[in-house]
VOPAGU-2260 file (C-alpha; in pm, 1 decimal, decimal comma):
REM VOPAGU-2260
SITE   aa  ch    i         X         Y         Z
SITE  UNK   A    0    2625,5    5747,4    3382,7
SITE  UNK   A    1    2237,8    5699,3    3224,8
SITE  UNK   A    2    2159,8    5419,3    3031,3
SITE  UNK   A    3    2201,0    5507,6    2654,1
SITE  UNK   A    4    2151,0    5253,6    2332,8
SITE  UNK   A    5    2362,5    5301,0    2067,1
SITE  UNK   A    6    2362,8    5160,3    1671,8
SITE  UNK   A    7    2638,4    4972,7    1620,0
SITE  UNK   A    8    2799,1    4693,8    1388,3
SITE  UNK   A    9    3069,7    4441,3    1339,4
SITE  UNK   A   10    3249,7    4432,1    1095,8
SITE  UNK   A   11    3415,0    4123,6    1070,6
SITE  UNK   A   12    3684,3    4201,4    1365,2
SITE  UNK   A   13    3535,4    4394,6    1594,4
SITE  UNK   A   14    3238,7    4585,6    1730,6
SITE  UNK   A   15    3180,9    4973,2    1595,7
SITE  UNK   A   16    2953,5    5227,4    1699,2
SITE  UNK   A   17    2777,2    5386,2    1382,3
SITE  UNK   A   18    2816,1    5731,6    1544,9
SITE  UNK   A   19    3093,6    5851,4    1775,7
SITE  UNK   A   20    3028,5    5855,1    2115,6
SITE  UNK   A   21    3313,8    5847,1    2416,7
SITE  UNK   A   22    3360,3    5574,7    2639,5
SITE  UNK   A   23    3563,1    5544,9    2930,3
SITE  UNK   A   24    3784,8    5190,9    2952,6
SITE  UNK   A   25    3612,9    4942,3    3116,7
SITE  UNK   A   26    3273,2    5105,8    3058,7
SITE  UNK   A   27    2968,4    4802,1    3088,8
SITE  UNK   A   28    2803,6    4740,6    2800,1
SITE  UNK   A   29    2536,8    4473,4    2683,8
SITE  UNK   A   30    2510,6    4410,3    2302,1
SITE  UNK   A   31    2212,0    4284,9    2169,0
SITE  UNK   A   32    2212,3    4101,4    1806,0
SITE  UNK   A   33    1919,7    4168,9    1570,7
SITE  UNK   A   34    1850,4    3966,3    1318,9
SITE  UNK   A   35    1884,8    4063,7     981,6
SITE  UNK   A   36    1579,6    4257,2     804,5
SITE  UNK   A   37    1473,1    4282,3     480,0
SITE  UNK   A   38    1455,9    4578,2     298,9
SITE  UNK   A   39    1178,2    4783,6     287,1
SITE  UNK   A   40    1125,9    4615,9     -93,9
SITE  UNK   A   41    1146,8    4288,9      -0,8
SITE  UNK   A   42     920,6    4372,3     321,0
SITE  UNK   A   43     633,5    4477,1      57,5
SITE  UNK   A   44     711,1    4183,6    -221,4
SITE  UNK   A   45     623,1    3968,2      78,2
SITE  UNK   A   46     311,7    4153,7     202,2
SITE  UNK   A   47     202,4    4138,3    -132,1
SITE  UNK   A   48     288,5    3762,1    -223,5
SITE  UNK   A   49     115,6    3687,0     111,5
SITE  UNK   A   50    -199,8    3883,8      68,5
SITE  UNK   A   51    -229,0    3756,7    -315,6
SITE  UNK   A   52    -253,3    3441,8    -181,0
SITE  UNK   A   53    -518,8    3473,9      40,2
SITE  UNK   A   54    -740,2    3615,7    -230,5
SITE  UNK   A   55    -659,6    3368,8    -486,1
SITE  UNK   A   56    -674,5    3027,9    -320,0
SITE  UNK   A   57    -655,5    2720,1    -434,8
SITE  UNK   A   58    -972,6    2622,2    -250,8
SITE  UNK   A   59   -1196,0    2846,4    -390,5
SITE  UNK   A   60   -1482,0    2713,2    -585,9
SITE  UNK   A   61   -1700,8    2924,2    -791,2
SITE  UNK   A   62   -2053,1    2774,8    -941,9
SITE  UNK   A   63   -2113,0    2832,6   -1350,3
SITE  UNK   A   64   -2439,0    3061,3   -1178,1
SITE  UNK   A   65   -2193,1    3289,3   -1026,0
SITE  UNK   A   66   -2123,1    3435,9   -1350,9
SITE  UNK   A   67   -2213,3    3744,8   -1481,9
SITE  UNK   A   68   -2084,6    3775,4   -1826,4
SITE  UNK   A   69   -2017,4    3455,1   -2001,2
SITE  UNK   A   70   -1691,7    3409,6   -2218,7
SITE  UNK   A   71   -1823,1    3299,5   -2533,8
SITE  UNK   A   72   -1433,9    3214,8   -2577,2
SITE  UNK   A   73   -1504,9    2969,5   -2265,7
SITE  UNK   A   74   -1600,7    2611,7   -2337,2
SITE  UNK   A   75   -1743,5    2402,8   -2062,0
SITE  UNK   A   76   -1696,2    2010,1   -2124,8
């Protein structure tokens, strides 16, 4: 028999394949737990979030002469 992976889940009881697929009893296996990932959403809120964060640091100091356009709204003390 080749070496085959196959998707599978538990489901509270017991282990089952997302697909059908024959086994004979006593076949080997090896099952392998992922961790849980995050939707493809939540994968791109948290791209986002991160690279947001880079460009607007906390650090980040900006001279009065870096200015272009002044807010006349703007009042420096």
């Amino acid at each position: 028999m080749q070496v085959i992976s196959l998707l599978a889940h538990f489901d509270g009881q017991s282990i089952q394949l997302d697909q059908p697929y024959k086994l004979e009893p006593n076949t080997k296996l090896i099952v392998t737990i992922l961790p849980e990932q995050p939707s493809e959403r939540e994968a791109w809120l948290c791209l986002s979030r991160h690279q947001l964060n880079n460009a607007y640091s906390q650090d980040d100091e900006y001279s009065l002469d870096a200015i272009k356009t002044t807010n006349p709204d703007y009042l420096v003390n």
